[in-house]
C-alpha positions in Angstrom: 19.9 20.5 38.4 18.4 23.8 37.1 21.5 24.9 35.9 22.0 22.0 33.6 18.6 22.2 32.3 19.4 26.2 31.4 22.6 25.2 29.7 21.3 22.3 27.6 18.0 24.8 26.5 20.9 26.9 25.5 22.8 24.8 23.6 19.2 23.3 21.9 18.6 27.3 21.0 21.9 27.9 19.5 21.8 24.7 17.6 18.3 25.9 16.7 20.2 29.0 15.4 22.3 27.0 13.3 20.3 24.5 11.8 16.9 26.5 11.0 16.1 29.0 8.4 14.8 31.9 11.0 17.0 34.7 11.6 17.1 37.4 14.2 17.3 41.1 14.2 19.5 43.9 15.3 17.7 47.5 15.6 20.6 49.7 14.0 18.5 52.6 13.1 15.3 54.1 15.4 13.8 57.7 13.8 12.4 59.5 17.0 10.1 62.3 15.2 7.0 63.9 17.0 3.6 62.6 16.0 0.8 64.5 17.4 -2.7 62.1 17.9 -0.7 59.2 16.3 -3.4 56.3 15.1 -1.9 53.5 14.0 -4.9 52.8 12.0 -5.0 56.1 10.1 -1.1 56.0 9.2 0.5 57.7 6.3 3.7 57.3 5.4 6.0 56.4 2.7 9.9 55.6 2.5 12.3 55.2 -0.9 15.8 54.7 -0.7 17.8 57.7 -2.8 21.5 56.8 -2.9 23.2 57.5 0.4 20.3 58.3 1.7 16.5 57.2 2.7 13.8 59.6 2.1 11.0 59.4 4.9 7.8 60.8 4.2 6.7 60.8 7.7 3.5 61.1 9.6 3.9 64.5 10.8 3.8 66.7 7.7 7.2 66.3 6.8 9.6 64.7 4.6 13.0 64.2 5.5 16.2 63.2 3.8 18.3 60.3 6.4 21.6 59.5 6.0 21.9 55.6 5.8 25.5 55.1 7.3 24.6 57.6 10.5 21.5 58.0 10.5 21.9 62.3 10.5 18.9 63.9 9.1 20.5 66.1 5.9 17.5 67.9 5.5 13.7 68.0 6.1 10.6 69.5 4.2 7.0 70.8 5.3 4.6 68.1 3.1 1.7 70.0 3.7 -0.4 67.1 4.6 -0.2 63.2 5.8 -0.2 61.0 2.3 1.2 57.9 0.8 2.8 59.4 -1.8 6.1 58.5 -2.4 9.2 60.8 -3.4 10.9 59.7 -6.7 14.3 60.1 -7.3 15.8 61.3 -10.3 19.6 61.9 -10.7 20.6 64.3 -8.0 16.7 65.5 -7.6 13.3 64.3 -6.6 9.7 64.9 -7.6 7.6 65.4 -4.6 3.6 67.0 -4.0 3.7 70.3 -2.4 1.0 73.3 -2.4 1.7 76.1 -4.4 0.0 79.5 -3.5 -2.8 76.7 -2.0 -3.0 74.9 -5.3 -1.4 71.1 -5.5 1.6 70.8 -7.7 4.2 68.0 -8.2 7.8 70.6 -7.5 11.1 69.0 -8.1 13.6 69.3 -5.8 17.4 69.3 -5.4 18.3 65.5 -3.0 21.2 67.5 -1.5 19.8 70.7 0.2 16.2 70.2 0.2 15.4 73.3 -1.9 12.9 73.0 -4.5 14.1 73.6 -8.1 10.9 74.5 -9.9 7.3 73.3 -10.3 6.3 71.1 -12.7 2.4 71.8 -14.7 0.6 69.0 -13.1 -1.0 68.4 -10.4 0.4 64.6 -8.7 2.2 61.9 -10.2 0.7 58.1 -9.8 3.2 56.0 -11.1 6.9 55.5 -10.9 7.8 57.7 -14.3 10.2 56.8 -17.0 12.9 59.1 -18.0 13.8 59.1 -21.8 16.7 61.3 -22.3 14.9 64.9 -21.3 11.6 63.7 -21.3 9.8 62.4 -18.9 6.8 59.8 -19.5 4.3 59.2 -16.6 0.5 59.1 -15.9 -0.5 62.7 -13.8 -3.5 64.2 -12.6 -3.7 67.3 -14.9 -7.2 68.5 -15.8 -8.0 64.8 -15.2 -6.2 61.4 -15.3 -3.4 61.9 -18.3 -0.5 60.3 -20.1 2.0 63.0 -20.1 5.4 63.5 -21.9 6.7 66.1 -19.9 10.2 67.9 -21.1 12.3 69.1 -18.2 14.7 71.5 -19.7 11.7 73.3 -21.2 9.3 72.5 -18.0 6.7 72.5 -20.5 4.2 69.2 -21.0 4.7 68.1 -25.1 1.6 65.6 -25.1 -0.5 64.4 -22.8 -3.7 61.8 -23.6 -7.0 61.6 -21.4 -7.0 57.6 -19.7 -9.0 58.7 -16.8 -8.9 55.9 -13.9 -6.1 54.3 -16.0 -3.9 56.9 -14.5 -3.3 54.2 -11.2 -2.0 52.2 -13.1 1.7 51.8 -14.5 2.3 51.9 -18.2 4.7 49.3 -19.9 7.4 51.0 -21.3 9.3 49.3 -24.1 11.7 49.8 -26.4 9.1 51.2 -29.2 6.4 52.0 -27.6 4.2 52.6 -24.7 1.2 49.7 -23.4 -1.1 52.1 -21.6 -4.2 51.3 -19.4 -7.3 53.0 -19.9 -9.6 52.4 -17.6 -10.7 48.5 -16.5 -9.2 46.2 -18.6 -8.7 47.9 -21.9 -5.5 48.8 -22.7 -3.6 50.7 -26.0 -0.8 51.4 -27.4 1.1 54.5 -28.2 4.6 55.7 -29.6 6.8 58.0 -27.7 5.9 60.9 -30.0 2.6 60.8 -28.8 0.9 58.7 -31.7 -1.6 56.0 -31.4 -0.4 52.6 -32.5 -3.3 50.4 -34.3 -3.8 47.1 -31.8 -4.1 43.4 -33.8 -7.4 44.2 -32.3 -11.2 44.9 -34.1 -12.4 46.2 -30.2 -11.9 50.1 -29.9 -12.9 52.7 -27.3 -13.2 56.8 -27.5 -10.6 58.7 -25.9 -11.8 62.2 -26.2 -12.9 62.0 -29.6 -10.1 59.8 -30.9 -11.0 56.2 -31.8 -8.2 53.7 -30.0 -7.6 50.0 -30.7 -7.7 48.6 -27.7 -7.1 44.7 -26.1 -8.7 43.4 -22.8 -6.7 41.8 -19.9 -5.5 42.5 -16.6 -1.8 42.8 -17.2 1.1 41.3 -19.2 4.4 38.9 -18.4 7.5 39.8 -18.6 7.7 38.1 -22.9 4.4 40.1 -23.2 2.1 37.4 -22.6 -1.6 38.4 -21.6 -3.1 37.8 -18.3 -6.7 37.6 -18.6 -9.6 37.4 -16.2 -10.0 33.3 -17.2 -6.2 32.8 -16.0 -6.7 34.2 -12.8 -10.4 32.6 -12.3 -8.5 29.4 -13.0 -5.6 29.8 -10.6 -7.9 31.4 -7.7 -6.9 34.8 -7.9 -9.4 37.2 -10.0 -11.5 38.2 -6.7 -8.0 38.3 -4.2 -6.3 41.6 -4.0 -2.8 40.6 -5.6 0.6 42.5 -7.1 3.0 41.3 -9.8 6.6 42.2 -10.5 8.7 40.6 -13.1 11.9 40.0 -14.1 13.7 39.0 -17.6 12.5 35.3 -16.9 9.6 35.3 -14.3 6.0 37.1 -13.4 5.6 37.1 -9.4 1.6 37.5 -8.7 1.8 37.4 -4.5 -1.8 37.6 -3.1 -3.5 37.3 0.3 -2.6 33.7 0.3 -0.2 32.4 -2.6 2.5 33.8 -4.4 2.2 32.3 -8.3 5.6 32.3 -10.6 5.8 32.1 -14.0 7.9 31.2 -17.3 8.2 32.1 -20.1 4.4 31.4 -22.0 3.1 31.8 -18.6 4.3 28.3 -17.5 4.1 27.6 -14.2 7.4 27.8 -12.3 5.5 27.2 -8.7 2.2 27.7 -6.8 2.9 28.1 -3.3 0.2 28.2 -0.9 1.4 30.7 1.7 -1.2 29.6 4.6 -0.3 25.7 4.3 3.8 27.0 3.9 3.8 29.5 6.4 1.3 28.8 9.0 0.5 31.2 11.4 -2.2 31.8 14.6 -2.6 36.2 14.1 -3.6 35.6 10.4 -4.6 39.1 9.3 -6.0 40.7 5.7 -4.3 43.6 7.2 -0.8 42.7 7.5 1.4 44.3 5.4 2.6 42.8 1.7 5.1 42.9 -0.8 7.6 41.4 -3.2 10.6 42.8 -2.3 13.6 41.8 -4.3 14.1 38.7 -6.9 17.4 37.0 -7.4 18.3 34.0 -9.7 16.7 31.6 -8.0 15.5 33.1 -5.2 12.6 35.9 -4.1 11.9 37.8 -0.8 8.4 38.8 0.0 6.6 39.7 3.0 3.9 38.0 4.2 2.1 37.9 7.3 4.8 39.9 9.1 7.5 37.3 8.4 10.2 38.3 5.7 10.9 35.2 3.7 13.0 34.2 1.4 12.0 31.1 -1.2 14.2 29.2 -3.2 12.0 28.6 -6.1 13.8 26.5 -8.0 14.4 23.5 -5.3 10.9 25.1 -3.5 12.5 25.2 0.1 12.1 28.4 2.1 16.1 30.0 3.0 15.1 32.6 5.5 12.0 33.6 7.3 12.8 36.6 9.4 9.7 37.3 12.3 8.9 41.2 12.4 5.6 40.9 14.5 7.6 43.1 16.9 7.4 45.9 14.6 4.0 45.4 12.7 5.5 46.9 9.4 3.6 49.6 7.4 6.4 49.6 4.6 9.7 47.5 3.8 12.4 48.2 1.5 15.3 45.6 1.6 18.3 46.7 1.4 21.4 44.0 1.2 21.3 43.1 4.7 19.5 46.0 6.0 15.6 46.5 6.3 14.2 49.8 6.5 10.8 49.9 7.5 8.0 52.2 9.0 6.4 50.4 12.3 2.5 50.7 12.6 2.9 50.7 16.5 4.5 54.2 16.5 4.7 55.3 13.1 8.9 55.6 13.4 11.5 54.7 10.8 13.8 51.4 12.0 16.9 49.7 10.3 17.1 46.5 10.8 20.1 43.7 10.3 18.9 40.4 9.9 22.1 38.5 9.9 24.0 38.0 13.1 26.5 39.8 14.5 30.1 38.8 14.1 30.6 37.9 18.0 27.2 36.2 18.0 28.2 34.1 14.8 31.0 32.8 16.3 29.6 32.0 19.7 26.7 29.5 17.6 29.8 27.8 15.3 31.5 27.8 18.0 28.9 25.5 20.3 28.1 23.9 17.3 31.3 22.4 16.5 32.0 21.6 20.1 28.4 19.6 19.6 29.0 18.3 16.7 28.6 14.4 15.5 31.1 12.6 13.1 30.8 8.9 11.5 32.5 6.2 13.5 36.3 5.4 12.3 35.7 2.0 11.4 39.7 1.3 11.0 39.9 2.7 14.7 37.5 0.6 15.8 38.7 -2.3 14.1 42.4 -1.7 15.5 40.6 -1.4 19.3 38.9 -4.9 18.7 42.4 -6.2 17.8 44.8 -5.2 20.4 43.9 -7.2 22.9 44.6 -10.2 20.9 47.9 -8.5 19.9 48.8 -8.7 24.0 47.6 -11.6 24.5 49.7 -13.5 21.6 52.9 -11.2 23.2 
């Protein structure tokens, strides 16, 4: 008796497999770096991927360069100290923080070998930069919170403008300009050669002694629309801690508990309330998350240590991959491959979260051999009738 009750929990499981959206995982990558007094709570890290290759700012003081396809370690680097601050790849090089001579100074370095190229004049860069033939645009600490257009060949800065706090936050780089934040919600704009661009606004603010026109909101769409603190009010989100990412057609805004999309004129594409979709007993403000990729129709996100992918278009969830096991600190999805940095131990994994060929064909397999099929009525009707046929012979 107990054997047929394990085999039919079997074949319920791989049906289970088959017909539901959640997806195991296969651990194809573990880091296994030293960590002295390792507190999950106190963790630092940071991973990007950089071509063949994932750069792992580790907990230890180091950053080191990890070959995707075997996992080899290429190269590592002393950081100096624990920090979230993320590597950014450029070309064949990366701009990283390192202490010069016991002074802080963004260096860039060559992706192959390791070895720094040259220092650049500031002192830490806080956004993702934008590269504009040889210059490079970014917001930098440099005698304060700046807009800086640095030019690499020269290693010199051209222009840089004083936006204090604004510096945490990304610019918007268009085609013609430069949207810049300077400080709470004011923002300006500003051409590439380092001119102020008058705002269709009468509301203006000092920077240094320069008067700027500047607009109020919290941030723009993706056709430039403003977000201001009434749209969020009204959609539950000014007082939630929230991120946006957009694409030609859509603004993503995932908070604590809803991811928001939008059209074009900030229409609503869907409201999805995560804790009514997603329901889950550990619910924790801590958890890690993140939009993490956005396709035609579809977005991944995690959220409350599930990785999920929403069909937003016909609203149905595809995927939901469980990663409680691993508690993440940091995802970047890659195809089929998740890298992440685990809270538990502070390590580097690569996941798959599709099956593995063998496994695959084991759950079709049972599937098929389980599957049901609509009655042949012309069979049935041919059974009902041969008797007669008999009897009449």
């Amino acid at each position: 008796m107990s054997k047929k009750v394990d085999s039919f929990y079997s074949i319920k499981w791989c049906l289970l497999l088959v017909c539901s959206n959640i997806f195991s995982q296969t651990v194809i990558y573990k880091s296994d770096f030293a960590f002295d007094n390792f507190k999950s709570d106190r963790l630092l890290a940071s991973i990007i991927m950089a071509g063949d290759n994932v750069l792992f700012n580790a907990s230890n003081q180091k950053v080191y360069c990890i070959a995707k396809k075997h996992g080899k370690i290429n190269w590592e680097i002393d950081a100096v100290i624990n920090s979230e601050i993320v590597p950014y790849p450029y070309n064949n090089t990366f701009f990283y923080g390192k202490y010069n001579n016991g002074v802080p100074r963004i260096a860039q370095f060559n992706l192959d070998t390791g070895e720094k190229i040259k220092d650049l004049p500031f002192t830490s860069l806080n956004t993702v930069p934008f590269f504009l033939n040889s210059i490079m645009y970014c917001t930098a600490l440099a005698d304060g919170g700046m807009l800086v257009a640095y030019n690499m060949d020269e290693n010199k800065i051209i222009w840089q403008k004083n936006i204090g706090f604004g510096v945490d936050v990304k610019p918007v780089y268009l085609k013609d300009r430069i949207i810049v934040n300077a400080e709470d919600d004011n923002w300006f704009e500003i051409g590439y050669d380092g001119n102020f661009l008058k705002a269709k606004s009468k509301k203006h603010i000092y920077l240094d002694t320069t008067q700027v026109f500047i607009k109020k909101y919290k941030f723009l769409t993706h056709d430039s629309k403003e977000i201001t603190a009434d749209f969020l009010n009204k959609n539950k989100l000014l007082n939630s801690d929230y991120q946006t990412k957009a694409t030609d057609n859509q603004t993503f805004i995932l908070s604590e508990n809803q991811l928001l999309i939008l059209g074009n004129n900030k229409k609503k594409v869907l409201q999805l309330h995560l804790e009514k979709e997603f329901p889950t007993d550990d619910f924790s403000t801590d958890t890690y998350r993140s939009i993490l990729a956005i396709q035609t129709e579809s977005v991944w996100f995690c959220y409350q240590n599930f990785l999920i992918q929403y069909d937003f278009i016909k609203k149905k969830c595809l995927r939901k991959v469980i990663l409680t096991p691993w508690n993440p600190h940091q995802i970047v999805l890659e195809n089929r491959t998740i890298w992440l940095i685990s809270k538990n131990d502070g390590q580097l994994y690569g996941l798959d979260f599709e099956p593995n060929q063998q496994t695959s064909d084991k759950i079709k397999a049972i599937a098929d051999y389980y599957k049901c099929t609509e009655p042949d009525s012309k069979k049935i009707e041919a059974a009902k009738a041969a008797p007669e046929k008999l009897k009449n012979n």
